[in-house]
C-alpha positions in Angstrom: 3.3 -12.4 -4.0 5.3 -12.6 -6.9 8.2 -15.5 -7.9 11.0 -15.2 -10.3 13.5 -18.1 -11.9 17.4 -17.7 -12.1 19.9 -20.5 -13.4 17.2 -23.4 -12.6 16.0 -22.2 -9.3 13.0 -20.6 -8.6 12.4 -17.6 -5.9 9.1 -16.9 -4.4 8.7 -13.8 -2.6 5.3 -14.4 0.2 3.9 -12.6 2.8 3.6 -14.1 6.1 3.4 -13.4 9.8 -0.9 -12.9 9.5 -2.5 -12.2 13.0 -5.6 -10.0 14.4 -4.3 -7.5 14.0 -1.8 -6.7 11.3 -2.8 -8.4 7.7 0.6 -9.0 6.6 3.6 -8.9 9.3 6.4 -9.7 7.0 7.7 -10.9 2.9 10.2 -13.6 3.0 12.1 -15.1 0.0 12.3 -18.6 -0.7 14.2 -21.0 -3.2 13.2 -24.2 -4.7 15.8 -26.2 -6.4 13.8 -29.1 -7.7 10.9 -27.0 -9.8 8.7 -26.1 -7.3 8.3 -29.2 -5.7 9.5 -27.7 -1.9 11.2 -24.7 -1.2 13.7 -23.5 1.8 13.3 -20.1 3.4 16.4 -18.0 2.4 15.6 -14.7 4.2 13.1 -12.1 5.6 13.0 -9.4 2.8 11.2 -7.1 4.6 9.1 -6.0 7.8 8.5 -2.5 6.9 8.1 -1.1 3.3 8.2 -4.2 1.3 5.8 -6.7 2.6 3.9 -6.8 -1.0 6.2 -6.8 -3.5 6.0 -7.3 -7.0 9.1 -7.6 -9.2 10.6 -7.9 -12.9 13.6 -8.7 -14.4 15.5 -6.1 -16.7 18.2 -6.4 -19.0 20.4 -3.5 -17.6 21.4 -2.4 -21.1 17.8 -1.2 -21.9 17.9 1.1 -18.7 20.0 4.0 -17.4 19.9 4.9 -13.7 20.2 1.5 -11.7 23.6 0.6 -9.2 24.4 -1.7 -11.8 25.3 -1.1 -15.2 25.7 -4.1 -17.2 24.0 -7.9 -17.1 20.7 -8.2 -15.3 18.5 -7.1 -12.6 15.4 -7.1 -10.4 13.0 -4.3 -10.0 11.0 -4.2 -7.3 8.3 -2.6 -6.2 6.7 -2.6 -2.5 4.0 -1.4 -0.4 3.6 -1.7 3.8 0.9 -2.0 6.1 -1.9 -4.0 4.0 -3.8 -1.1 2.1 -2.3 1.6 3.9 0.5 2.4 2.3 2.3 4.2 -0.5 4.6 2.4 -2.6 8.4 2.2 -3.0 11.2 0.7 -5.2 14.1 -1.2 -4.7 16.8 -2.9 -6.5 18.6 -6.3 -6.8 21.9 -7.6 -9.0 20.3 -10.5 -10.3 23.5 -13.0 -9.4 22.9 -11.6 -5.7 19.5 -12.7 -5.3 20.6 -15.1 -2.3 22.2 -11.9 -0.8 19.8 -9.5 1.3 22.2 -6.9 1.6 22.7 -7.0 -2.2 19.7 -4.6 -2.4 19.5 -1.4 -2.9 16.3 1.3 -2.2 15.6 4.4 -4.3 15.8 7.4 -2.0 15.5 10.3 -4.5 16.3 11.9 -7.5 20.1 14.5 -7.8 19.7 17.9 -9.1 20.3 16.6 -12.4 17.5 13.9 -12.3 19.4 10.7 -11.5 18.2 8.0 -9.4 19.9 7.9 -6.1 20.0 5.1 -4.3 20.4 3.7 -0.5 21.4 0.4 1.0 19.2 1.3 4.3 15.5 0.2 3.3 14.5 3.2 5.6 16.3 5.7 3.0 13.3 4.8 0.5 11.5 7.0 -0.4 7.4 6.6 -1.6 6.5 6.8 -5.3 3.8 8.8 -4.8 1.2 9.6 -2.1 -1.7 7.6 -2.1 -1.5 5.4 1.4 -3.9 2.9 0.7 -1.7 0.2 -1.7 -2.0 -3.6 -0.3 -1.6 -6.0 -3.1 0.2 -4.8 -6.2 1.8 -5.8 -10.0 3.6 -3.7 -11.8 5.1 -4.9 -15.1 6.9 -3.0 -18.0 4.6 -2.9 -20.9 6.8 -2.6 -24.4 4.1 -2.2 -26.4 3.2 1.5 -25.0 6.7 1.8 -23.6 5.4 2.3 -20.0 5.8 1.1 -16.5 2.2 -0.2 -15.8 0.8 -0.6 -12.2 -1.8 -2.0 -10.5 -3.3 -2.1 -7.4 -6.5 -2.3 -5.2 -7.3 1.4 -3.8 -9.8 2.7 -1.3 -10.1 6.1 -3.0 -10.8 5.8 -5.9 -12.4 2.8 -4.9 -11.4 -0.3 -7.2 -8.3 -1.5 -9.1 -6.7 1.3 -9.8 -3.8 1.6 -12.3 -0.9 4.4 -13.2 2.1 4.4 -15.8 5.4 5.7 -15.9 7.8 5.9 -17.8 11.2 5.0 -15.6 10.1 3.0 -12.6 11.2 5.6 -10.3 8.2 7.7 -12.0 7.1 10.5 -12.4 3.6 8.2 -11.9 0.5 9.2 -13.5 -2.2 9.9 -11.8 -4.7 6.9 -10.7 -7.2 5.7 -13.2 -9.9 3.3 -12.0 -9.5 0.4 -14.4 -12.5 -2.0 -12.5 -15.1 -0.7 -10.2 -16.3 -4.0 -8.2 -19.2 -2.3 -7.3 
């Protein structure tokens, strides 16, 4: 799914747990301490809402709103059942990558428009509503100074693609950006 590299290691975030009847059962993280060659399983992330995840790193000083202030963090983004589905965002202090509990799932917004967040991945809440988001990237863009995400839709059918401009939204509505058919 998506792999990330913090003093020398490397973390892979992969789906897993594919059977007859559910596309993608599970997301695991992984580490690799000799470049790739092999990695060890360090922990399920996720059996619910974040079993396709796509995450960044941010410098914390460039962004308001996160449980951490200062330093560095991961932002992640995640959708459930294989392309049905809405997608939701989570959290990580960068030096707590080994530590699932570390995490931390946006639940809402406070009357005054800051990001509230929830240790209990059941707390978070979906980014929008379109239930049809399997595979997804999301990256920030500086160059338009948006959140940029992708992701293969049902309706409208094709990759489809909305911005925003905190990760926590609002999202724009979806644009087709390729029709396959």
């Amino acid at each position: 799914l998506d792999a990330v590299s913090v003093s020398n290691r490397i973390y892979l975030y992969h789906s897993t747990d594919h059977s007859a009847q559910v596309a993608m059962g599970r997301s695991v993280v992984a580490v690799s301490t000799n470049d790739g060659t092999d990695f060890q399983l360090l922990y399920t992330l996720s059996r619910t809402n974040f079993i396709n995840v796509s995450v960044n790193e941010i410098n914390l000083s460039d962004w308001q709103g996160f449980p951490q202030v200062g330093g560095k963090g991961l932002v992640m983004f995640g959708s459930a059942a294989y392309r049905a589905s809405n997608v939701r965002l989570a959290f990580q202090p960068i030096g707590e990558i080994e530590t699932p509990s570390s995490l931390r799932y946006f639940t809402g917004l406070d009357g005054a428009g800051n990001p509230l967040w929830s240790s209990n991945e059941a707390d978070a809440i979906e980014l929008f509503n379109q239930p049809q988001v399997g595979e997804l990237s999301v990256t920030y863009n500086k160059f338009i100074r948006r959140w940029l995400m992708l992701y293969n839709g049902s309706n409208p059918r094709g990759i489809n693609y909305r911005t925003a401009l905190q990760p926590w939204g609002p999202w724009s509505q979806p644009q087709v950006l390729f029709d396959p058919w």
